[in-house]
N, CA, C and O atoms as a printed pandas DataFrame, in Angstrom:
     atom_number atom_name residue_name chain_id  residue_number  x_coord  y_coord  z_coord
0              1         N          UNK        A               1   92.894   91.255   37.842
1              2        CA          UNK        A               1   93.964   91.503   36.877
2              3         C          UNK        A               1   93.749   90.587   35.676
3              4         O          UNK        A               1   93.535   89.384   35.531
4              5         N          UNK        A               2   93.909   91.759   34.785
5              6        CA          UNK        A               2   93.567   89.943   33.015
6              7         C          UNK        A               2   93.901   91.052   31.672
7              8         O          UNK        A               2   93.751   92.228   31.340
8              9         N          UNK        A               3   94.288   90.147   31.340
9             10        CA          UNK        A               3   94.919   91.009   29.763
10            11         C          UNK        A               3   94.008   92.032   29.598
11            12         O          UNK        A               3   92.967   92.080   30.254
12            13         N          UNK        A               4   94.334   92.891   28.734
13            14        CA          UNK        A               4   93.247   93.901   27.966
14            15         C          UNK        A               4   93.524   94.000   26.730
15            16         O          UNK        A               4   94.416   94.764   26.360
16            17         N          UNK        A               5   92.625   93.048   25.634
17            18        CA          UNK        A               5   92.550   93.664   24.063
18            19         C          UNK        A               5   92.606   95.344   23.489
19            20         O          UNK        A               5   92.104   96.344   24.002
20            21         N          UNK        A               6   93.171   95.246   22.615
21            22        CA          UNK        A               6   92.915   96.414   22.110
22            23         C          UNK        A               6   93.475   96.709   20.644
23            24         O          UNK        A               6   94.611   96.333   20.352
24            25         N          UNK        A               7   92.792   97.283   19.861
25            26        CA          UNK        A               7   93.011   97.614   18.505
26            27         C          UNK        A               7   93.587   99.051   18.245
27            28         O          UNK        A               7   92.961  100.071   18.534
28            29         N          UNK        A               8   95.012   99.041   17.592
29            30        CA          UNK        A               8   95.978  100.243   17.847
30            31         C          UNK        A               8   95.874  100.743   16.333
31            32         O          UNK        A               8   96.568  100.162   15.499
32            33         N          UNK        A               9   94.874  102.003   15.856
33            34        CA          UNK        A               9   95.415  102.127   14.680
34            35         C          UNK        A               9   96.602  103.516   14.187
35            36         O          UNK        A               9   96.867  104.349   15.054
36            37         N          UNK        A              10   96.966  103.593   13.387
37            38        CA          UNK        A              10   97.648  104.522   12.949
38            39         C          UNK        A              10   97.401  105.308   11.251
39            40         O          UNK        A              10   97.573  104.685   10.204
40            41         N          UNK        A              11   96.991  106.707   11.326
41            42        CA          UNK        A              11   96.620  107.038   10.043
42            43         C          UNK        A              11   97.752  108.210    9.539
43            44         O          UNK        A              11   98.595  108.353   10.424
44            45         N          UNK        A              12   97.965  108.957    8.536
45            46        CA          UNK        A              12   98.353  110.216    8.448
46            47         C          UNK        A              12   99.723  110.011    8.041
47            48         O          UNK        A              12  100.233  110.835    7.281
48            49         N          UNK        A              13  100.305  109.134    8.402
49            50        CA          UNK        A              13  101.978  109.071    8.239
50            51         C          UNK        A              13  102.744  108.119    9.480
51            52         O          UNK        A              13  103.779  107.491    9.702
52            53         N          UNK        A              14  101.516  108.481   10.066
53            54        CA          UNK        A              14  102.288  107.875   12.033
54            55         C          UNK        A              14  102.596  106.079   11.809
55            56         O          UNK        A              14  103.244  105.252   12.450
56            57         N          UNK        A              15  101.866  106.033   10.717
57            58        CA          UNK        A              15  102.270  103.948   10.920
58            59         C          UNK        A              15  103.403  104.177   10.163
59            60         O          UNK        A              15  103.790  103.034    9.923
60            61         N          UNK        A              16  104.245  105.009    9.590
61            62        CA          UNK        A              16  105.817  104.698    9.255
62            63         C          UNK        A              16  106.338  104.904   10.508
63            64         O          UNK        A              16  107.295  105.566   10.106
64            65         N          UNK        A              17  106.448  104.886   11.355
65            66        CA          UNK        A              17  106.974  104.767   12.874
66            67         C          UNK        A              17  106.952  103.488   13.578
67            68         O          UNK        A              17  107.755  103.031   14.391
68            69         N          UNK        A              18  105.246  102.722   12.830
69            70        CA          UNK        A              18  104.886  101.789   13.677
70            71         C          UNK        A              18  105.233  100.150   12.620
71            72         O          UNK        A              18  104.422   99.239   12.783
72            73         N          UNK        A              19  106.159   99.967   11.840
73            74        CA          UNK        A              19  106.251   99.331   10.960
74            75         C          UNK        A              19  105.735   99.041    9.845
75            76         O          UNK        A              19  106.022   98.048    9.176
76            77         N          UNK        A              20  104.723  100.113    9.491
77            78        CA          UNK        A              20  104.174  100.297    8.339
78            79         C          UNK        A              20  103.022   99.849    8.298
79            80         O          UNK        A              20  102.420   99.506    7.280
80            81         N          UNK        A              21  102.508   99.811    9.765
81            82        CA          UNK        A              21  101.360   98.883    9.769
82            83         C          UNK        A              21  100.190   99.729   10.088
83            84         O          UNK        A              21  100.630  100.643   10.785
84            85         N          UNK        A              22   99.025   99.865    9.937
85            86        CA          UNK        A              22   98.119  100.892    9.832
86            87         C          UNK        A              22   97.039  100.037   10.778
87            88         O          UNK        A              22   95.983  100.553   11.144
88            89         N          UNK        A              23   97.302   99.097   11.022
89            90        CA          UNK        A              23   96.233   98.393   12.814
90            91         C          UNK        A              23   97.192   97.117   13.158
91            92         O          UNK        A              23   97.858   96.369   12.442
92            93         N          UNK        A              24   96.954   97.198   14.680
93            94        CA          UNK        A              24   97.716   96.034   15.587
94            95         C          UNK        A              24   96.836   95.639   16.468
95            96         O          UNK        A              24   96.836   96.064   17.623
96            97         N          UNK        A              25   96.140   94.932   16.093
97            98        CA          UNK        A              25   95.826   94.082   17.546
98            99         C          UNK        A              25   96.761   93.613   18.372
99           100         O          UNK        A              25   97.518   92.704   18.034
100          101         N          UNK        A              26   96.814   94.380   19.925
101          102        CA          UNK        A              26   97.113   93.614   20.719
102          103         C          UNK        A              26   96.852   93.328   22.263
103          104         O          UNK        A              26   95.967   94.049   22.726
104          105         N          UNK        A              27   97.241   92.723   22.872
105          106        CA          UNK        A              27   96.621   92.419   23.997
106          107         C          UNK        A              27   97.861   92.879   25.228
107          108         O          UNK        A              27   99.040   92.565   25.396
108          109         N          UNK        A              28   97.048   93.636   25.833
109          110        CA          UNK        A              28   98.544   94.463   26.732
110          111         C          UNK        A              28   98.204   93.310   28.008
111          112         O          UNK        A              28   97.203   92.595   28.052
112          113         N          UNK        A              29   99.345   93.349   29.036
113          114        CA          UNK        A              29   99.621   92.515   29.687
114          115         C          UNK        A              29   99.042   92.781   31.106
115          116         O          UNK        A              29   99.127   93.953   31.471
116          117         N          UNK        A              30   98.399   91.796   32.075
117          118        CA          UNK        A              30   97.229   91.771   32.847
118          119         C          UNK        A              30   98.562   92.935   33.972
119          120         O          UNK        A              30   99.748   93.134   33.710
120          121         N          UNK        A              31   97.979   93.320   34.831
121          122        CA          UNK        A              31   99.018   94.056   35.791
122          123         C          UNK        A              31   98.326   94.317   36.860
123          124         O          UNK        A              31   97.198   93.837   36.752
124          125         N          UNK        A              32   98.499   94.880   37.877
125          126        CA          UNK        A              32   98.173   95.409   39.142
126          127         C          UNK        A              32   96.696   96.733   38.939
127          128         O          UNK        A              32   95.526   96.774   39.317
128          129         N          UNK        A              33   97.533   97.569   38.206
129          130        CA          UNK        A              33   96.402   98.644   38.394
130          131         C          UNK        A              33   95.885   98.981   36.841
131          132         O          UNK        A              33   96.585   98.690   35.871
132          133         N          UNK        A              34   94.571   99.634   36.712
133          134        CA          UNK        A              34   94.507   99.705   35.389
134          135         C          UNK        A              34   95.146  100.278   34.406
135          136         O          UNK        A              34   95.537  101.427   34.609
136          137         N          UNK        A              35   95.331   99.855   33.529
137          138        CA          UNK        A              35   95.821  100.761   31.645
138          139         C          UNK        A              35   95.246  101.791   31.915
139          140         O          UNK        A              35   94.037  101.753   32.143
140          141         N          UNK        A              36   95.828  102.780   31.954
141          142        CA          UNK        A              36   95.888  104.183   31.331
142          143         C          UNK        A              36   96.310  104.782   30.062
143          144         O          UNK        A              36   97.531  104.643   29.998
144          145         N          UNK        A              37   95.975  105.234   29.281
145          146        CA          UNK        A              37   96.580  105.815   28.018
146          147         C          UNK        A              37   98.097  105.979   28.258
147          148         O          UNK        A              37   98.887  105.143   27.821
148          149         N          UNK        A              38   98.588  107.307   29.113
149          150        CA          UNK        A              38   99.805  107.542   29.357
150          151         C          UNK        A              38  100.817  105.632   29.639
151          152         O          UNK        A              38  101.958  105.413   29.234
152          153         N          UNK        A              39  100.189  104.910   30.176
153          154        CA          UNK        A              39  100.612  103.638   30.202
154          155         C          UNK        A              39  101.202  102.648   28.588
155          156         O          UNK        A              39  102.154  101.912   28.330
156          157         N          UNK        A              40   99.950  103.202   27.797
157          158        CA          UNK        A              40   99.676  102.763   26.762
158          159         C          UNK        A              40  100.882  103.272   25.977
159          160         O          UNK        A              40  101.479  102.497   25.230
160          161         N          UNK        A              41  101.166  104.215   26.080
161          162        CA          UNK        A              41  101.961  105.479   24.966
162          163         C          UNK        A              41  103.942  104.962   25.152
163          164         O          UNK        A              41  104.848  104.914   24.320
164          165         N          UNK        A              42  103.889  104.653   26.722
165          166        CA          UNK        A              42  105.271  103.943   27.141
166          167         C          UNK        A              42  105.030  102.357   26.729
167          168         O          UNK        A              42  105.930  101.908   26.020
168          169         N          UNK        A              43  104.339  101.759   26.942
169          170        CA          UNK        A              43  104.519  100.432   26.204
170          171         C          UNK        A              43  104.819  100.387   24.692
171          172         O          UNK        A              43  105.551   99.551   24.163
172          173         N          UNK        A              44  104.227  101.292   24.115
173          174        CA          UNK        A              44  103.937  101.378   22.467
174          175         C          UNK        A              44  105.413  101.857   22.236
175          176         O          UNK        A              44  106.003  101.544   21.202
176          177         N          UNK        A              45  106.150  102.813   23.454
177          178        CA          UNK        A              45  107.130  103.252   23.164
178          179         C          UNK        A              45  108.579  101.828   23.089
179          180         O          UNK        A              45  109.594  101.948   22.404
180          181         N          UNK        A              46  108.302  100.792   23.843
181          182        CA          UNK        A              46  109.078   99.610   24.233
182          183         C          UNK        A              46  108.785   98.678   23.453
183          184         O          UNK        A              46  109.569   97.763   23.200
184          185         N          UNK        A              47  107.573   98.782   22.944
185          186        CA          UNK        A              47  107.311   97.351   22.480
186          187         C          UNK        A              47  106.670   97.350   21.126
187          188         O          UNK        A              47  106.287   96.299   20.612
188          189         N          UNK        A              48  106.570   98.322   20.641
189          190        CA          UNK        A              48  105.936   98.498   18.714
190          191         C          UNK        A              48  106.408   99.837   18.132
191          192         O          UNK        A              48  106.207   99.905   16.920
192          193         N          UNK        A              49  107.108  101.154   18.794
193          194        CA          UNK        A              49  108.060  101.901   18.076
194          195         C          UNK        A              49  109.283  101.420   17.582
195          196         O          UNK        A              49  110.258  101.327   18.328
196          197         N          UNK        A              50  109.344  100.987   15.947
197          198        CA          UNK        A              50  110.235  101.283   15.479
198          199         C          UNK        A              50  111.614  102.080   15.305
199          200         O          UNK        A              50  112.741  101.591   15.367
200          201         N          UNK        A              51  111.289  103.345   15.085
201          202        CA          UNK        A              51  112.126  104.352   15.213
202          203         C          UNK        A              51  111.851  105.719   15.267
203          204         O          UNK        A              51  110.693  106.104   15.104
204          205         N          UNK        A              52  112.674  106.430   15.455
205          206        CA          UNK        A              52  112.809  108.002   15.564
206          207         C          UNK        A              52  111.366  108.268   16.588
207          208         O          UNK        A              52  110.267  108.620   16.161
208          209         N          UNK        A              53  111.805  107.928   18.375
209          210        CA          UNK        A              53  110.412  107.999   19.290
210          211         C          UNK        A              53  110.265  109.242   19.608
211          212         O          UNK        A              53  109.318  109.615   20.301
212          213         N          UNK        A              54  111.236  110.099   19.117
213          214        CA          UNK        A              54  110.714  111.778   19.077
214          215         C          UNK        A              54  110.006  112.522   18.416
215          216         O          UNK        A              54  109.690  113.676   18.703
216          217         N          UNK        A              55  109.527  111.535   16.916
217          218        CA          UNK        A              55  108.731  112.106   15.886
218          219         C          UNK        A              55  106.829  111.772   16.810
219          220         O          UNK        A              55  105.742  112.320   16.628
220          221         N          UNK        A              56  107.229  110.757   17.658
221          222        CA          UNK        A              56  105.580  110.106   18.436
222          223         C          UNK        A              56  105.184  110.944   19.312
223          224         O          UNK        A              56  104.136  111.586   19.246
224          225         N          UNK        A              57  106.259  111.007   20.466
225          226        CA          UNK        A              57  106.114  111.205   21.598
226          227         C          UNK        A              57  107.012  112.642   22.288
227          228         O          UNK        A              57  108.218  112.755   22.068
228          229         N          UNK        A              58  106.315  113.584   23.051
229          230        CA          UNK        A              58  106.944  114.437   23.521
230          231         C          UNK        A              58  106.356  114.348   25.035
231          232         O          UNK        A              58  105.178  114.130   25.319
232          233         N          UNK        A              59  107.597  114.598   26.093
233          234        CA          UNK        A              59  107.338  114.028   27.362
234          235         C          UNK        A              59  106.590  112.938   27.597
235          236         O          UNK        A              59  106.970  111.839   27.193
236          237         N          UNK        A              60  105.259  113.115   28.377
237          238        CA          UNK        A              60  104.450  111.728   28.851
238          239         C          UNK        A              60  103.283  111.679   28.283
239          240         O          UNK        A              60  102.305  111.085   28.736
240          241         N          UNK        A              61  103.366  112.642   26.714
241          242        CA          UNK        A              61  102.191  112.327   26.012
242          243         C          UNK        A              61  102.420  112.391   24.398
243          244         O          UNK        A              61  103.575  112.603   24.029
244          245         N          UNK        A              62  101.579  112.253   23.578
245          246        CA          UNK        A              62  101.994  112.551   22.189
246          247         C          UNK        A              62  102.508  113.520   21.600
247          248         O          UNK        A              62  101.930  114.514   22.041
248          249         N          UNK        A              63  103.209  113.801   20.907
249          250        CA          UNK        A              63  103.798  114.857   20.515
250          251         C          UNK        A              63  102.284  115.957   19.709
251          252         O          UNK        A              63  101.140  115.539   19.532
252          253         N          UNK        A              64  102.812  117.383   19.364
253          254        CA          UNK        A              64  101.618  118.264   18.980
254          255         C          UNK        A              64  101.778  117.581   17.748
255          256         O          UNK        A              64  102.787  116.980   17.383
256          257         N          UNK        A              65  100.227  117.777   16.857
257          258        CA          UNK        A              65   99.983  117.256   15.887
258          259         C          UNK        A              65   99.666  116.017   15.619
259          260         O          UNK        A              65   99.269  115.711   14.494
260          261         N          UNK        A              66   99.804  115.037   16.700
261          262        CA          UNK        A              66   99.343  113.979   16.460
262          263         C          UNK        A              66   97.715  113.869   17.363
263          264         O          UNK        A              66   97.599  114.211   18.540
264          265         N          UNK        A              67   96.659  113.366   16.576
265          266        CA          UNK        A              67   95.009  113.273   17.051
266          267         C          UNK        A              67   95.078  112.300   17.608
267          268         O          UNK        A              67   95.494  111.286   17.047
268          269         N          UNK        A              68   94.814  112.310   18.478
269          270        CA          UNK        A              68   94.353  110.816   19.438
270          271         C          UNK        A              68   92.721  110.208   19.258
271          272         O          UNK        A              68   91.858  111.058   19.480
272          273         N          UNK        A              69   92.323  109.103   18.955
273          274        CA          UNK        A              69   91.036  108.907   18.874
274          275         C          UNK        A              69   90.838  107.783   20.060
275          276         O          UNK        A              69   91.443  106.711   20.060
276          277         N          UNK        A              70   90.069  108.117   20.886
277          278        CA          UNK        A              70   89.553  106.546   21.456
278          279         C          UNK        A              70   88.030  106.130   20.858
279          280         O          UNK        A              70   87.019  106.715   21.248
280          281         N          UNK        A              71   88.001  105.191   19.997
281          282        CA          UNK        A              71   86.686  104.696   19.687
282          283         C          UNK        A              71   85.965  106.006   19.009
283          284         O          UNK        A              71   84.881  106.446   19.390
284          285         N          UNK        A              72   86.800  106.590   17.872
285          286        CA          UNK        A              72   86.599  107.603   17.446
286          287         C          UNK        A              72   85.714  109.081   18.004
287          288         O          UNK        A              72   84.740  109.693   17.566
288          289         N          UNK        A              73   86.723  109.275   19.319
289          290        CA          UNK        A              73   86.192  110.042   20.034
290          291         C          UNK        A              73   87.546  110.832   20.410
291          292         O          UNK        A              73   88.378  110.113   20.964
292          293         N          UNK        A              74   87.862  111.953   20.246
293          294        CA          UNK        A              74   88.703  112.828   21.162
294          295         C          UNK        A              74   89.236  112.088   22.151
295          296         O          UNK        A              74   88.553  111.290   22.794
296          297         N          UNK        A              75   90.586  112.299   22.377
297          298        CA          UNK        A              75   90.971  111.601   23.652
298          299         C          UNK        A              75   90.231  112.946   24.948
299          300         O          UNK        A              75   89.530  112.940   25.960
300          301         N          UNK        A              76   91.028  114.049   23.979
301          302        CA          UNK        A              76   90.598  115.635   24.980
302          303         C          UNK        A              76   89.887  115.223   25.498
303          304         O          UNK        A              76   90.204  114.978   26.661
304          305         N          UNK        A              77   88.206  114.778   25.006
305          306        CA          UNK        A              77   87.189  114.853   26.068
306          307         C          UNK        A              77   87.251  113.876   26.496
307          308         O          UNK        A              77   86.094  113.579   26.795
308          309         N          UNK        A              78   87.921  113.065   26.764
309          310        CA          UNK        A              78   88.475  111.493   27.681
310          311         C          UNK        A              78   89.536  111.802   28.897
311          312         O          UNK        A              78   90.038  110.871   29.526
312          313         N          UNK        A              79   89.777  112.888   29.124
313          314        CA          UNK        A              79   90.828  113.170   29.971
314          315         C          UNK        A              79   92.424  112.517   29.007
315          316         O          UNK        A              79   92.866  111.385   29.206
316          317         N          UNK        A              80   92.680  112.917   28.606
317          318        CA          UNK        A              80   93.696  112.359   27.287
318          319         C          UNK        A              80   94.739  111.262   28.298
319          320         O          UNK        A              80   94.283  110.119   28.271
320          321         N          UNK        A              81   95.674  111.357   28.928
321          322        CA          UNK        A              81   96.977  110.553   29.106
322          323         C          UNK        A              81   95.692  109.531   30.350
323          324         O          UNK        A              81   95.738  108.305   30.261
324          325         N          UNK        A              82   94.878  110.043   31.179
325          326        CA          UNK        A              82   94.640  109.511   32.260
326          327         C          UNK        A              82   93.555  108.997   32.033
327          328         O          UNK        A              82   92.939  108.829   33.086
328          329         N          UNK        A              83   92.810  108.531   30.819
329          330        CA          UNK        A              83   91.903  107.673   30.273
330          331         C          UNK        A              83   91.525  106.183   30.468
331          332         O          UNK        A              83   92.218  105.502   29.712
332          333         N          UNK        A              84   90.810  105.550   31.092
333          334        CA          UNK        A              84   91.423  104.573   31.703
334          335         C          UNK        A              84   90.823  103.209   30.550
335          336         O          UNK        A              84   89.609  103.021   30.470
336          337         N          UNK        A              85   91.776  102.367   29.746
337          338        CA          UNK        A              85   91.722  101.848   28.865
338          339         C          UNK        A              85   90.229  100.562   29.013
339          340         O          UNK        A              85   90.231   99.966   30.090
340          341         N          UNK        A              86   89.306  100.255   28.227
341          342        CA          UNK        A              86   88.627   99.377   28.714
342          343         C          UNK        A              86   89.004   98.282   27.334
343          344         O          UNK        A              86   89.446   98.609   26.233
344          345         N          UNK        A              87   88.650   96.881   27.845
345          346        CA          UNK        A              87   88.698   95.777   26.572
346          347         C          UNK        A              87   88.362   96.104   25.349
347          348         O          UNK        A              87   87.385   96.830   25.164
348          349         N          UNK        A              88   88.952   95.726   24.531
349          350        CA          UNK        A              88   88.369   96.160   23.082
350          351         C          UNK        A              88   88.149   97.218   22.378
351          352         O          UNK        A              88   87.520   97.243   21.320
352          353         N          UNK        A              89   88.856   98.505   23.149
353          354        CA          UNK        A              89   88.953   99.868   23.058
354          355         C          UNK        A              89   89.570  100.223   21.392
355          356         O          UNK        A              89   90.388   99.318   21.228
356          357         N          UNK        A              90   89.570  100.832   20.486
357          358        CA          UNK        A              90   90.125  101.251   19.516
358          359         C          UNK        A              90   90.452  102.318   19.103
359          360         O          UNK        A              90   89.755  103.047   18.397
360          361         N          UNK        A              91   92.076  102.643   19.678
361          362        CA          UNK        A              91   93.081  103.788   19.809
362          363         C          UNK        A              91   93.369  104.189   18.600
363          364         O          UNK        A              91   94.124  103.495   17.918
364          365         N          UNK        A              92   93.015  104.971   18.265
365          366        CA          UNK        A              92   93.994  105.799   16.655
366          367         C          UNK        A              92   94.570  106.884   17.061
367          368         O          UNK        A              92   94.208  107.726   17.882
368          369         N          UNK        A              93   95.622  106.786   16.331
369          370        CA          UNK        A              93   96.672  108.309   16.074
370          371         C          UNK        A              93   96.544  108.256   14.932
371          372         O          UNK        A              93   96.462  107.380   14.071
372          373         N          UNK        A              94   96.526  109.928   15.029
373          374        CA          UNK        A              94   96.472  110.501   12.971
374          375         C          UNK        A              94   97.734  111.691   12.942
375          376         O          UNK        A              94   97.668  112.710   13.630
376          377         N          UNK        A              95   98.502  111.483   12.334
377          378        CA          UNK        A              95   99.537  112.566   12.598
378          379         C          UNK        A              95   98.716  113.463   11.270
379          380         O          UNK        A              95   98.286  113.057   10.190
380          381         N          UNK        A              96   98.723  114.487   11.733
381          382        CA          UNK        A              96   98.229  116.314   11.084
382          383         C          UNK        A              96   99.385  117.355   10.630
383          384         O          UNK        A              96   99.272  118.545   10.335
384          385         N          UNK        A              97  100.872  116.283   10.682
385          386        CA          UNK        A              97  101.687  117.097   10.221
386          387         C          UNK        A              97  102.145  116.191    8.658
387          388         O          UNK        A              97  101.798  115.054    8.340
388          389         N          UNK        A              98  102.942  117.068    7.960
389          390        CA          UNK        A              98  102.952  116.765    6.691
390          391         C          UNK        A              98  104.225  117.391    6.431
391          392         O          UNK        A              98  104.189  118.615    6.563
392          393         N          UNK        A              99  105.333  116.907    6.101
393          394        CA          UNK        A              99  106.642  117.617    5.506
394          395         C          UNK        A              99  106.163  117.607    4.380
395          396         O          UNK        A              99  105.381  116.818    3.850
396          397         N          UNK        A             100  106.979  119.123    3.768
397          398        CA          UNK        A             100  106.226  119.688    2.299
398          399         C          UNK        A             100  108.159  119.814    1.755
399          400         O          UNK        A             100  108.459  120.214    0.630
């Protein structure tokens, strides 16, 4: 069990959710079994969503329209929620929606 680094970015619109911040390093907390994305998405939901967590998140994964990148890779071909997080990993969301 031991912390896990990780670099959280946000592109598209999605870092007005996340305090306006467009990367967070942070270090999620050592635990029993490994980080999983879906893990990742409820922490982010407790501990760095700002507001309105319905514009992020729908059920136990991201809402449609938002891209998931791990290490600029598709989460899709990562198994998306059940991805299992490694050190130093670098998560982006890009929200693909746009109010007109």
């Amino acid at each position: 069990m031991h912390n896990t680094p990780v670099l959280i970015e946000f592109g598209g619109g999605a870092e007005l959710l996340f305090d306006n911040k467009k990367a967070h390093n942070v270090t999620l907390p050592a635990k029993e079994k490994e980080w999983i994305l879906g893990d990742l998405l409820t922490w982010m939901k407790n501990n760095m969503l700002k507001q309105r967590p319905e514009l992020f998140l729908q059920d136990n994964s991201v809402r449609p329209g938002i891209l998931v990148l791990v290490n600029d890779t598709d989460w899709e071909l990562m198994d998306t929620v059940n991805y299992v997080i490694q050190s130093n990993d670098r998560i982006t969301f890009i929200s693909t929606l746009h109010g007109g």
